[in-house]
C-alpha positions, -999 to 999 in steps of 0.1 A, spaced: 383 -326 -392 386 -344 -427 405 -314 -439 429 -316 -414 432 -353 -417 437 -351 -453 469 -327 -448 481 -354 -423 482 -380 -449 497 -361 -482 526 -353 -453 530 -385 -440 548 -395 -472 572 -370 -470 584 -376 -434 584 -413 -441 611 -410 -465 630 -385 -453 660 -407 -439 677 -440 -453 696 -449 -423 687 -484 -414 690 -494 -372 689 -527 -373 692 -544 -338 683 -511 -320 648 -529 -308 629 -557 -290 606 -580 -289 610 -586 -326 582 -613 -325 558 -583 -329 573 -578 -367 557 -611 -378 521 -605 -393 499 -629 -380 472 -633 -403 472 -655 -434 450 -633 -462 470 -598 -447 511 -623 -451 497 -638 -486 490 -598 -499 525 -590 -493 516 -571 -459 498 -550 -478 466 -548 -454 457 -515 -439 435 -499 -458 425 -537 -468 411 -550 -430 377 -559 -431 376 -590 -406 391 -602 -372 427 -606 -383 422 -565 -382 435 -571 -350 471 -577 -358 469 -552 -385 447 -523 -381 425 -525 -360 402 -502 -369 387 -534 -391 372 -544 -369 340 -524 -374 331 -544 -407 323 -575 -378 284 -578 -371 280 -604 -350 308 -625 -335 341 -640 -351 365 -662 -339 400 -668 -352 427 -694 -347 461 -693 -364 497 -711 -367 524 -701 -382 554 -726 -397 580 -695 -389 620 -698 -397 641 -726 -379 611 -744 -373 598 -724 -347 559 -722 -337 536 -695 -334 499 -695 -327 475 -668 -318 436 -668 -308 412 -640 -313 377 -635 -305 355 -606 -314 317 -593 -309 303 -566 -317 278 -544 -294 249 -522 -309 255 -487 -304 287 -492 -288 312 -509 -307 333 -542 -316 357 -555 -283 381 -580 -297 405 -602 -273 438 -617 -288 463 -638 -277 494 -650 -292 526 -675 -287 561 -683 -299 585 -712 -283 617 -713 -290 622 -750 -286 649 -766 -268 680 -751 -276 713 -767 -265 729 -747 -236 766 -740 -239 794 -718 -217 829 -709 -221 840 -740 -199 813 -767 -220 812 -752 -258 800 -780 -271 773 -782 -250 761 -814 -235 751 -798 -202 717 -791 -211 692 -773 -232 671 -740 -226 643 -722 -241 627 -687 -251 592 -677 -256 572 -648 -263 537 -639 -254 511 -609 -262 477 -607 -245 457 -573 -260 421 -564 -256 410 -541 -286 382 -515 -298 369 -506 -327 338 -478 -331 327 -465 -362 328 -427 -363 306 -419 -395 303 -439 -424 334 -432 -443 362 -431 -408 366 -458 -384 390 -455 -357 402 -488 -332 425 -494 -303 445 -521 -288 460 -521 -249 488 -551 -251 505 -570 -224 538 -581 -239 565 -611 -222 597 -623 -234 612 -649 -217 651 -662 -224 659 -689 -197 653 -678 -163 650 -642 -171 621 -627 -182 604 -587 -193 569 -573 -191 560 -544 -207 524 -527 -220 519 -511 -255 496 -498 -279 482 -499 -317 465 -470 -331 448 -472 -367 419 -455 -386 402 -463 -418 386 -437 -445 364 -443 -473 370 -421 -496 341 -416 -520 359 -417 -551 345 -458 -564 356 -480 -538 388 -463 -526 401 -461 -492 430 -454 -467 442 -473 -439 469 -456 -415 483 -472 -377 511 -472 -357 515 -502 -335 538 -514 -308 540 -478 -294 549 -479 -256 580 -480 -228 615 -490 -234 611 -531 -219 643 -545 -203 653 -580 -193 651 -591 -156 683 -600 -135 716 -599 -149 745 -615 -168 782 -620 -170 804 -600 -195 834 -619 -211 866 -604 -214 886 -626 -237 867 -654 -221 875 -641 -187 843 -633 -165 843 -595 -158 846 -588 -120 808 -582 -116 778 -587 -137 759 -565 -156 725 -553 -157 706 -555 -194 698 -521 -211 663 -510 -220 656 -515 -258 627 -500 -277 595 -519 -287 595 -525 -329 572 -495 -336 559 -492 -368 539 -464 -386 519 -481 -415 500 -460 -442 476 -475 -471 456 -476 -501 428 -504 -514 408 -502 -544 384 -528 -563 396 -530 -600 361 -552 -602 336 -558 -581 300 -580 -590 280 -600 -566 302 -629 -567 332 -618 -579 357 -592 -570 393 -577 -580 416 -566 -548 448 -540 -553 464 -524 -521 497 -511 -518 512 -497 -481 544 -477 -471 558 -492 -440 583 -468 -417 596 -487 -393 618 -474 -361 647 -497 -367 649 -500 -405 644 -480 -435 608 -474 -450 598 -502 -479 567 -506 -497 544 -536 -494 521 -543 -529 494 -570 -529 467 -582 -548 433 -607 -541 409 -619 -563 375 -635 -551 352 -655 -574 317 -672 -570 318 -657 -530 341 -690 -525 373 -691 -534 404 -663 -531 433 -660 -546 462 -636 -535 493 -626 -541 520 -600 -531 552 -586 -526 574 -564 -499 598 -540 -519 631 -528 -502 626 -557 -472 662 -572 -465 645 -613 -470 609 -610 -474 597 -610 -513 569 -628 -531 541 -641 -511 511 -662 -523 481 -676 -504 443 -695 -508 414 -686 -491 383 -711 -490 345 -694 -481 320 -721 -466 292 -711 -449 300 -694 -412 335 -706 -423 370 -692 -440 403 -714 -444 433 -692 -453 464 -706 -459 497 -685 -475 534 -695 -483 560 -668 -482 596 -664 -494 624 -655 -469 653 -660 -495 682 -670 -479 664 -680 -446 640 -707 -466 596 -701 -463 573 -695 -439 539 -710 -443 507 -697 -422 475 -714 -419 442 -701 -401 404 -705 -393 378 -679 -396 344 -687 -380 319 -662 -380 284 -664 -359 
């Protein structure tokens, strides 16, 4: 089995790259791109093989097998435009059986001004969007060195009065290799049905309604295959050095490379840093993480270029 899974990933790289053609605005439900998490967004995205807590939940999911008792995570997310988006996790793990995890998470638009043909300048009203997932998720170790976790997903987008419901699935796996502390992370996530839009709408021909309305198309959820490295440069009892690096493949883009970097000292305070390579806004990303107790604060800032920061902020409170 190792064998065979070791093939898998000196192949992976080599299909990755095969193909520069980028297809942007080919998928959905494009909320799911945005890492929730503020340790995994301050390392650049660089977080599979890095997961060791509940946040593994929006990354990799096998993580979650490093949990022990029970962990709870809330999170909020300063995204672009001033948008919000929160999540909510809670995980436990079972003796002989495994770690269940529930998540939830939430983006609203806002009030946006409504405006028509007739009434360009608005004044007839506002409207919203919003964007929910709801995912139950398991995570088993297999042996020591390979973990393996899964995560069912109920996914809803909602523009106006119309609205889509759809179910997907994350994958992901962890190995430890043996050689010091290296190890490799690998997932795919948002792998399900084509979602579609409810109802219909109105196609414009030179501002002239179209005869009858038209149904919305199908898209594609934003699958991604993820695969990824994590080593300590140092490691003592209070202090540790952090280096990951992941290749990212998504369906709708071409493959980039996330890099990151944390370092912990006296078992209370990290500091991290990252980067995402060949991304067409996201660069440098930095972040702070505070260790009290039962209790981690996590905070990161991230740089979007053109489209300004995103800062996240989030509680970790294990029992």
């Amino acid at each position: 089995m190792m064998r065979k899974l070791w093939v898998l990933i000196l192949l992976i790289p080599v299909t990755a790259f095969s193909s520069e053609f980028a297809k942007v605005g080919t998928v959905g439900a494009q909320f799911k791109k945005i890492g929730i998490g503020a340790r995994g967004a301050a390392m650049g995205g660089a977080y599979e093989a890095v997961s060791n807590d509940i946040t593994a939940v929006f990354w990799n999911p096998s993580g979650l097998v490093n949990i022990d008792q029970t962990s709870v995570f809330v999170s909020h997310i300063n995204w672009l435009a001033d948008i919000g988006y929160d999540a909510l996790a809670v995980a436990k793990y079972f003796p002989g059986i495994g770690v269940f995890a529930f998540s939830v998470s939430y983006m609203n638009s806002g009030d946006i001004e409504r405006t028509t043909v007739e009434n360009p300048d608005g004044g007839i009203g506002d409207f919203s969007t919003d964007h929910m997932m709801a995912g139950i998720t398991y995570a088993r170790r297999l042996t020591d060195k390979f973990s393996f976790g899964a995560n069912l997903k109920f996914v809803r987008e909602r523009l106006d009065d119309q609205s889509s419901n759809a179910w997907a699935t994350d994958l992901g796996i962890q190995y430890y290799t043996g050689f010091h502390s290296l190890r490799l992370g690998m997932s795919i996530r948002n792998f399900g049905p084509e979602i579609q839009l409810s109802g219909d709408y109105w196609d414009l021909d030179n501002g002239v309604p179209l005869s009858e309305p038209t149904e919305y198309l199908p898209f594609h959820f934003p699958m991604t295959f993820k695969l990824g490295a994590a080593m300590e440069l140092y490691d003592s009892e209070q202090s540790r050095f952090t280096v990951a690096a992941d290749i990212v493949h998504p369906n709708d883009n071409v493959e980039r490379i996330n890099a990151g970097a944390e370092a912990m000292m006296w078992n209370k305070i990290c500091f991290r840093g990252g980067y995402c390579f060949e991304h067409d806004t996201a660069g440098p990303s930095f972040g702070v993480g505070f260790l009290w107790q039962k209790l981690t604060v996590n905070y990161s800032y991230s740089d979007f270029g053109v489209l300004d920061w995103v800062q996240r902020f989030d509680f970790i409170f294990n029992m």
